[in-house]
LUMNUGU-983282 format. One record per residue (C-alpha): x, y, z; residue in three letters. Coordinates in Angstrom, 3 decimals. Layout:
BEGIN
@X->X Y->Y Z->Z r->ALA
...
This chain:
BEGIN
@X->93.749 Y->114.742 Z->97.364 r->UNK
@X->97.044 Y->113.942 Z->96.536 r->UNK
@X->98.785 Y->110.758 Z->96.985 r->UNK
@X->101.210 Y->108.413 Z->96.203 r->UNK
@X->100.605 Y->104.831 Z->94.462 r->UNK
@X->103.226 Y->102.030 Z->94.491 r->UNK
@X->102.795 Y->98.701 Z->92.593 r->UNK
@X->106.045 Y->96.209 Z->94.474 r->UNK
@X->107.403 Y->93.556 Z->93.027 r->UNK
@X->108.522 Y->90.344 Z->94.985 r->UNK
@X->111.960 Y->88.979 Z->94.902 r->UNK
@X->110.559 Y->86.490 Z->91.721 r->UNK
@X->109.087 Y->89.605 Z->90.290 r->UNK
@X->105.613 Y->89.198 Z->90.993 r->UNK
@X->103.248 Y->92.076 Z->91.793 r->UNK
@X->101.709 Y->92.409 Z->94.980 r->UNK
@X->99.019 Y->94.588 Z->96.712 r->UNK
@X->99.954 Y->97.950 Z->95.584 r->UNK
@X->99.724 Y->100.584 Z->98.437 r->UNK
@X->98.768 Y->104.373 Z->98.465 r->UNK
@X->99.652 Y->106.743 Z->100.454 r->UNK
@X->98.157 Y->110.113 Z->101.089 r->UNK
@X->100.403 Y->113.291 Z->100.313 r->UNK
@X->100.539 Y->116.755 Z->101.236 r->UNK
@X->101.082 Y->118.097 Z->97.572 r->UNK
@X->103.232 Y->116.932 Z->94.471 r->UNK
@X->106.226 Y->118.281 Z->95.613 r->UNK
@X->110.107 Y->117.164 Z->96.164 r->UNK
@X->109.277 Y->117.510 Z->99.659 r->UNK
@X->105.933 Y->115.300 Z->100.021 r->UNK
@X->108.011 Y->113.046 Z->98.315 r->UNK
@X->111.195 Y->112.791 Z->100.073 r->UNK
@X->108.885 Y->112.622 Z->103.088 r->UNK
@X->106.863 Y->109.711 Z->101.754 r->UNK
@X->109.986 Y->107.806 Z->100.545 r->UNK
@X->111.212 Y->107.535 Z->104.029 r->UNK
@X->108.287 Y->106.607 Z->105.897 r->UNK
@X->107.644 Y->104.333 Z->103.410 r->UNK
@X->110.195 Y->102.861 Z->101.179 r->UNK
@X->112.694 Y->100.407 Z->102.555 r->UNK
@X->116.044 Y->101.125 Z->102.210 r->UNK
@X->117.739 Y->99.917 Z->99.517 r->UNK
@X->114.543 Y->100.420 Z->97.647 r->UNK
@X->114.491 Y->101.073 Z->93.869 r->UNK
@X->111.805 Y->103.141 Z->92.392 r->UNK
@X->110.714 Y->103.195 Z->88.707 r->UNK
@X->108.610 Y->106.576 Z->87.880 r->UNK
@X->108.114 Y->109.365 Z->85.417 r->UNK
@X->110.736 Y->112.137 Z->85.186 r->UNK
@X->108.612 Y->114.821 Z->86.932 r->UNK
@X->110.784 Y->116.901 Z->89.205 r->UNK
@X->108.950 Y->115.919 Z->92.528 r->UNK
@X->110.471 Y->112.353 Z->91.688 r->UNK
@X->114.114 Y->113.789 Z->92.638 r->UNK
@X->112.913 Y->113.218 Z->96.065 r->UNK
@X->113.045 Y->109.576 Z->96.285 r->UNK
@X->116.942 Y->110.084 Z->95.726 r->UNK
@X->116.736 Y->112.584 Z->98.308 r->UNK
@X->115.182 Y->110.181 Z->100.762 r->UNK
@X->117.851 Y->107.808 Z->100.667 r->UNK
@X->116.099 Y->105.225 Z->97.772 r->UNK
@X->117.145 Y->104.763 Z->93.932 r->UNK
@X->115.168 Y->106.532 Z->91.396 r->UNK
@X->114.907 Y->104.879 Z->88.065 r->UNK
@X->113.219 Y->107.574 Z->85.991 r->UNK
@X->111.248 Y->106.235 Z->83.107 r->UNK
@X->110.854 Y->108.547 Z->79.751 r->UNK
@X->107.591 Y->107.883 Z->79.191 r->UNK
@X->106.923 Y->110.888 Z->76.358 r->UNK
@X->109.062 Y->113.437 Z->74.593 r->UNK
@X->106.387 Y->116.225 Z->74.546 r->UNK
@X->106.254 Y->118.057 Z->77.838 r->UNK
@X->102.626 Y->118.523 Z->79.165 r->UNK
@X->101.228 Y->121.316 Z->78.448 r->UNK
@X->98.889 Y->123.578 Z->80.716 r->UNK
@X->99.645 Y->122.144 Z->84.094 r->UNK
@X->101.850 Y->124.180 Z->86.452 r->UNK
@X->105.152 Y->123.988 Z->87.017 r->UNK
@X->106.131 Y->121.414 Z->89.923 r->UNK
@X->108.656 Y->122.027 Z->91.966 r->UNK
């Protein structure tokens, strides 16, 4: 199953409970979808660069896309 995982940080920077949240695939849309129900606005979220990540921009939030590796993976689909 799909989901979503979020680790949040407190004002001091501290971690605390991380959530998950079921999805309905790894797509811009799931995403967007998630990032409103679920991320406050004014949010800022720190994630790969996959393209389903464009939709935390899309639901109103601040994507901070980390590079995490300069080789793409290789046989997975593309997500859109």
């Amino acid at each position: 199953m799909p989901f979503a995982a979020a680790l949040l940080l407190d004002p001091a920077g501290q971690s605390v409970p991380a959530r998950s949240t079921p999805l309905t695939g790894f797509t811009r849309k799931a995403i967007t979808a998630c990032g409103s129900a679920h991320l406050s606005p004014g949010s800022q979220v720190a994630s790969g660069e996959l393209p389903w990540y464009a939709g935390v921009g899309e639901a109103g939030r601040q994507h901070l896309p980390v590079v995490l590796d300069v080789r793409k993976p290789s046989g997975l689909p593309d997500f859109v």
